[in-house]
C-alpha positions in Angstrom: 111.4 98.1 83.5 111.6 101.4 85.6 113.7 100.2 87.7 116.2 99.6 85.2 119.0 102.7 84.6 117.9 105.0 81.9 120.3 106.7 79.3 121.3 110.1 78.4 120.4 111.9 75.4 124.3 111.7 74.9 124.7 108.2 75.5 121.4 107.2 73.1 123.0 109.5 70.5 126.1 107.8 70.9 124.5 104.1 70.6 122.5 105.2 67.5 125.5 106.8 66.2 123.8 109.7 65.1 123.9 113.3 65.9 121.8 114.9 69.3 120.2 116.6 66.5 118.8 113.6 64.6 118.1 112.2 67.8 115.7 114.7 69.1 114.5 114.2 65.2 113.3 110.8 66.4 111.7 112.0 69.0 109.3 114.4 67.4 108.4 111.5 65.2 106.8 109.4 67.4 110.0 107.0 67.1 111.7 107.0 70.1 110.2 108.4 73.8 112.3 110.2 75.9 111.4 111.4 79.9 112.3 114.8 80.9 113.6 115.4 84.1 115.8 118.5 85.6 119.2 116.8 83.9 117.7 116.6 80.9 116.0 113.8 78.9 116.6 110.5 79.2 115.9 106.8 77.5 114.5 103.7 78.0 117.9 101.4 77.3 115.8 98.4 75.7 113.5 100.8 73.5 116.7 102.4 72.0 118.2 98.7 71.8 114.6 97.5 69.6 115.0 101.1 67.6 118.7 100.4 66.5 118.0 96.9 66.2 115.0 97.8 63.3 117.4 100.4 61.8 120.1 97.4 61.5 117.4 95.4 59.5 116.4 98.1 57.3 119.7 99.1 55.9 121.7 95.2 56.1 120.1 94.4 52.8 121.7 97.5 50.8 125.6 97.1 50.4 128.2 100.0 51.1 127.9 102.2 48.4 130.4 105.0 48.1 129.4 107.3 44.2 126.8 105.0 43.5 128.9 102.4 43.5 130.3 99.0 45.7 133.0 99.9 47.9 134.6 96.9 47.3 133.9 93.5 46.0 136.7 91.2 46.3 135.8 87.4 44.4 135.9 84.7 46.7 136.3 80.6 45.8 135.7 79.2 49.7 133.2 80.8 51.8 129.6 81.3 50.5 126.4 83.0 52.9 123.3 81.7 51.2 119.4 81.9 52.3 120.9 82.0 55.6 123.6 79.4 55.6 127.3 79.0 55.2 128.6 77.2 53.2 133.1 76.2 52.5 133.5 75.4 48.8 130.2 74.0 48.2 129.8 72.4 51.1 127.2 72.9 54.3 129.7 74.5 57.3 127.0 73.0 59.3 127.7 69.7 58.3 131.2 70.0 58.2 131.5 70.8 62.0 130.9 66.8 62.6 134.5 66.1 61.5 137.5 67.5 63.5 138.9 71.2 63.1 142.3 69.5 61.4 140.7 67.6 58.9 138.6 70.7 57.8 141.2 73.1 57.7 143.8 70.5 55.9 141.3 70.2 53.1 140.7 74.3 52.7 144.7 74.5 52.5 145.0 71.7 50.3 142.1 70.4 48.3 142.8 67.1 50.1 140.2 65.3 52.4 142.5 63.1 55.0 140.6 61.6 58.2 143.7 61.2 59.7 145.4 64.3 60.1 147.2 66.3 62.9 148.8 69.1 63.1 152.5 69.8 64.9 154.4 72.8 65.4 157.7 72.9 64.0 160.7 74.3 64.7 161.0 77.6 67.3 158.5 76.7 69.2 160.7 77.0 72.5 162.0 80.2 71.5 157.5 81.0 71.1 157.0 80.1 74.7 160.2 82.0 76.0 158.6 85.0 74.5 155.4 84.6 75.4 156.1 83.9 79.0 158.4 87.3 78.8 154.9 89.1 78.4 153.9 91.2 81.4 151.7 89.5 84.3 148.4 91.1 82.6 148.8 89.7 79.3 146.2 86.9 77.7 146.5 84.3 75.7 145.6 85.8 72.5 148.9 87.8 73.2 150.6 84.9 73.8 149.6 83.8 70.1 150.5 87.1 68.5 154.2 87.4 69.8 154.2 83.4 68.8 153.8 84.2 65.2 156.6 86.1 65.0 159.0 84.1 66.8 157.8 80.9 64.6 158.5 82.8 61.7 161.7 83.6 62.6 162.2 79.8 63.0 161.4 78.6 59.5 163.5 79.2 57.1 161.2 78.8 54.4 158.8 81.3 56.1 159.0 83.9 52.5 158.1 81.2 50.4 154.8 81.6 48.5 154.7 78.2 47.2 151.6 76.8 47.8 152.8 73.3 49.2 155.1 75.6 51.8 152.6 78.2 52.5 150.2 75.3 53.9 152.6 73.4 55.7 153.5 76.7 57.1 149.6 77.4 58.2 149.6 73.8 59.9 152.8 74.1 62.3 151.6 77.6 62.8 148.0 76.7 64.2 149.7 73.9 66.0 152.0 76.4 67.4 149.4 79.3 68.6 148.0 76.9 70.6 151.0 74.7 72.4 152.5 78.2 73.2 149.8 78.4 75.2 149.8 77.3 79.3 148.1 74.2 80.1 145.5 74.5 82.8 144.5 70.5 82.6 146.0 67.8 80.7 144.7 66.6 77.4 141.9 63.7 78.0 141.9 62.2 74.2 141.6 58.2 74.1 143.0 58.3 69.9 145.9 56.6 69.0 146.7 59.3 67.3 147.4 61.8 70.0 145.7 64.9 71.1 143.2 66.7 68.4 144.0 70.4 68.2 140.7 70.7 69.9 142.0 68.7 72.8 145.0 70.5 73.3 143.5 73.9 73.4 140.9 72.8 75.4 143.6 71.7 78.0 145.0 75.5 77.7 141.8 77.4 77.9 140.2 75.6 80.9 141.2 73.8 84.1 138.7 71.2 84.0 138.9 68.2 82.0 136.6 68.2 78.4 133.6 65.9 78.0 133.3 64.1 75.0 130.5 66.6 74.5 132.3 69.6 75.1 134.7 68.5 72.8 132.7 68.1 69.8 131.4 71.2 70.6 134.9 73.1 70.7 135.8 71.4 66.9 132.4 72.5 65.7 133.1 76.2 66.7 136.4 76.0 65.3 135.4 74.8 62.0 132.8 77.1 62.0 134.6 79.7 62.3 137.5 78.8 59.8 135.9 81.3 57.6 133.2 83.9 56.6 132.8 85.8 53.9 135.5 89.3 53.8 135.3 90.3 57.6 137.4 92.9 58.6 140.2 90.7 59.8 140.1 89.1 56.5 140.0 92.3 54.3 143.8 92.6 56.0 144.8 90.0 55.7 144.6 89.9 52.0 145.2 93.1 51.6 148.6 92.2 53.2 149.1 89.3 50.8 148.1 91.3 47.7 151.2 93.1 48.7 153.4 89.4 48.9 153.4 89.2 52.6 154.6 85.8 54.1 151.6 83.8 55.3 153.3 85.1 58.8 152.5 88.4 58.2 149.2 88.0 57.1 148.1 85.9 60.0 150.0 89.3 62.1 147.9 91.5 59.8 144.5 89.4 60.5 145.1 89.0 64.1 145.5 93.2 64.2 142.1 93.6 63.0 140.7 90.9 65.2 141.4 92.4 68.0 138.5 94.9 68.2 135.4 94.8 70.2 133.3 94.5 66.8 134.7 91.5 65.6 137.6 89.1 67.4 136.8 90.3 71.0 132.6 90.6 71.0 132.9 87.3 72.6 134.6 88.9 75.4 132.0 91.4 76.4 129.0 88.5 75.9 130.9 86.5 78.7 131.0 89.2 81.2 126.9 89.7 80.6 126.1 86.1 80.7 128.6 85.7 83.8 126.3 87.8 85.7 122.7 86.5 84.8 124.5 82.9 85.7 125.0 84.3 88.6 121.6 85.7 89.4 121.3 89.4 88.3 118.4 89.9 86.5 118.6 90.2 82.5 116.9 93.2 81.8 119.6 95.3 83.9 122.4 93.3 82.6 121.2 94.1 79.1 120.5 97.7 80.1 123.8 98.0 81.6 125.6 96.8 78.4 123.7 99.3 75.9 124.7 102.2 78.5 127.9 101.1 78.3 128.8 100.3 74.4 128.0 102.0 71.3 127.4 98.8 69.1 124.8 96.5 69.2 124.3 94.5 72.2 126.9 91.7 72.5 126.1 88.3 71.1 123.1 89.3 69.2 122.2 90.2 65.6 124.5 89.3 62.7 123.7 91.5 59.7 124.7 88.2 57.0 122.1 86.2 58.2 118.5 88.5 58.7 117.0 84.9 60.3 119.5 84.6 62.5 123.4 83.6 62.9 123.3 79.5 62.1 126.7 79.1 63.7 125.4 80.5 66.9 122.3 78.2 66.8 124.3 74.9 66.2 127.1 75.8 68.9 123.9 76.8 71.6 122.1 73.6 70.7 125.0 71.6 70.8 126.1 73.2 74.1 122.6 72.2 75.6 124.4 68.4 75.2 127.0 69.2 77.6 127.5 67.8 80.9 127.5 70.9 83.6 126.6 73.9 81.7 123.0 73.8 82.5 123.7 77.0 84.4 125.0 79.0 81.3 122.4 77.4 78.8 119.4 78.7 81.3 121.1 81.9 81.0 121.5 82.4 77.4 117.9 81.4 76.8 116.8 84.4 79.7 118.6 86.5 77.7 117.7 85.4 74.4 114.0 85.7 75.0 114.3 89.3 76.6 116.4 90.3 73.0 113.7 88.4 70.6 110.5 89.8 72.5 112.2 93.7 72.7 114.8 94.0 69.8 114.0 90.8 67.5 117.7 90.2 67.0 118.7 86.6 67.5 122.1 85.0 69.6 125.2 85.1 67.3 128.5 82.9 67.6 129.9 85.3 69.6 127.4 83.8 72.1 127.9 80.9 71.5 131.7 81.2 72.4 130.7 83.0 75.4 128.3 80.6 76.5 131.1 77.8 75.8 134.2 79.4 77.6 131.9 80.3 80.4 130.6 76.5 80.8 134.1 75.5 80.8 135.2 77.6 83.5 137.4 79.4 80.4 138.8 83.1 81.2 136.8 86.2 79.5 139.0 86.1 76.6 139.0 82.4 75.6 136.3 83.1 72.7 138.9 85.5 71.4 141.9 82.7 71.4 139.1 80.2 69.7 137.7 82.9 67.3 141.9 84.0 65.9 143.3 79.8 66.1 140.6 78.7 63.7 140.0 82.3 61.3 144.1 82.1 60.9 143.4 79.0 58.7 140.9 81.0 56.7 142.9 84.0 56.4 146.0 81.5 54.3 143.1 80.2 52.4 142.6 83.8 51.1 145.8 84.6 51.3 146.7 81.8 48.5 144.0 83.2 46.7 145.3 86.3 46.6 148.6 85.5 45.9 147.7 83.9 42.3 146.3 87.9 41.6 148.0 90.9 40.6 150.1 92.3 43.1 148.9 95.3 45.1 145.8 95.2 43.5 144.1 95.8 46.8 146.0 99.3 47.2 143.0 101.7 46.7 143.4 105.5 46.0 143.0 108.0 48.3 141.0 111.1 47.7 142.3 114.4 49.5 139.6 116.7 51.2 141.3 118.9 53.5 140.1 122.4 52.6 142.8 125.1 52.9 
């Protein structure tokens, strides 16, 4: 590894998120080793990686505590993390990614199980594409979808009802309608009667090759896997957004906000770029190296503090990926890096791997995790969102505490 390009005191500091102070702290500890040389000290990238990796594990178990107290604890009826699973109202996520993303997401808005269902995007969904295809030549689809919402919502005129009944149908034409505003790059290859699946037509507007039965399944698995999980960040806004009687238009605006952030919506992103170039023969060690330099969180697509054995989604997706036709390429190189990660940090692939690994076997742009990751959470985020409308209003509007000194 001595090849590999070291990091600065300034740059570990930065990864660790600690002070230069504390860092040097470390050092004189025994816990870290540093090299000095005439710029100054410097680290081994993967050591620093293992270190904050066994700091992660230390401190997931204890919750944010702010006076001795939660930060916040907000009761949930729908998603449950349990001895290392996930589970949607009782019910294994893991065995609920065998049916399709519609049929799933139908049932968390409505309580009602129906094999048969599709979604359709309703009215102003012309007036969606005009506006997204206004969008300047660098924008990506996950722009496209959040410029959609709003021109959807100006469509419906129902779009401030809270009713339960309308808020769902509203959810489903909405989904429908983040992905058909979307550029096709193949056409939809689905043999049902029925039409198209959602997972189908997205497919058809993420990559330009046609889907395998295989890759298919796969693509409705992550979706439904990703429906929902626990109070995430994206989530925390969105409900915070419907404690204050926002249409389910502006919560899905509000959840997409906090989605787009390299620790949460956009990790996927980042995961791509590092298995794109160990697909294409760089060696994983550098790659890895490269990418601690580079970020100050955690390296992409690995560790998940919910699940201490490891992220199941991400293990499902991987294995199921392993199934499809092509992406041998991409499967060799997530296990390369995943065995460099378990033998020097310990931490285990997460879904945001596994959407890496899937957009890159389908020939998907960088971002295509990001526009799986918000279609399927905007189903999860109305689920909460009709949760939250049955509690007091505003309840979510915490105090601030002034400590400017004078």
């Amino acid at each position: 590894m001595s090849d590999l390009p070291r990091l600065t005191a300034e740059q570990t500091a930065d990864r660790l998120g600690v002070k230069l102070e504390t860092l040097y702290a470390y050092v004189a500890r025994g816990l870290l080793t540093r090299e000095r040389t005439a710029a100054g000290s410097t680290f081994e990238p993967l050591e620093v990686e293992a270190f904050a990796s066994a700091r992660r594990r230390r401190t997931s178990s204890r919750p944010p505590r702010s006076e001795g107290r939660p930060l916040m604890v907000i009761e949930t009826d729908f998603a449950l993390i349990d001895d290392g699973e996930l589970y949607y109202r009782g019910r294994p996520a893991a065995e609920l990614a065998a049916d399709p993303f519609e049929v799933v997401a139908h049932w968390a808005l409505t309580g009602v199980w129906d094999a048969s269902v599709r979604f359709a995007a309703g009215p102003g969904l012309e007036a969606a594409r005009r506006v997204a295809e206004a969008l300047p030549a660098g924008a990506g689809d996950r722009d496209r979808q959040l410029v959609a919402v709003t021109a959807l919502a100006a469509a419906d005129p129902l779009r401030t009802s809270l009713d339960p009944e309308a808020v769902a149908g509203a959810a489903e034409r909405l989904i429908a309608g983040m992905v058909a505003v979307l550029p096709e790059k193949s056409a939809p290859d689905d043999p049902t009667l029925e039409g198209p699946t959602l997972a189908a037509a997205l497919w058809a507007r993420l990559s330009p090759h046609p889907a395998s039965p295989e890759a298919l399944r796969t693509l409705d698995a992550a979706l439904v896997l990703l429906l929902d999980h626990d109070l995430a960040v994206s989530t925390l806004a969105a409900r915070a957004a419907a404690s204050a009687r926002a249409t389910p238009y502006a919560v899905v605006v509000a959840g997409l906000g906090a989605l787009d952030s390299p620790l949460h919506g956009n990790a996927s992103r980042a995961a791509h770029r590092m298995l794109a170039r160990i697909a294409a023969g760089e060696e994983p060690a550098r790659v890895v190296a490269d990418a601690v330099a580079d970020g100050r969180g955690p390296v992409p697509g690995f560790g998940q503090p919910l699940y201490p054995g490891g992220d199941p989604r991400g293990r499902i997706l991987l294995g199921m990926l392993a199934d499809v036709p092509g992406a041998e390429p991409v499967v060799a190189a997530v296990d390369a890096l995943a065995a460099l990660l378990r033998e020097r940090t310990g931490a285990a692939p997460n879904v945001d791997l596994a959407l890496a690994a899937l957009s890159l076997a389908g020939g998907m742009a960088d971002d295509a995790g990001e526009v799986i990751f918000a279609t399927a959470r905007t189903a999860g985020w109305i689920v909460h969102a009709l949760a939250e409308y049955r509690e007091r209003p505003l309840r979510l509007r915490p105090v601030g505490r002034y400590t400017a000194r004078a």
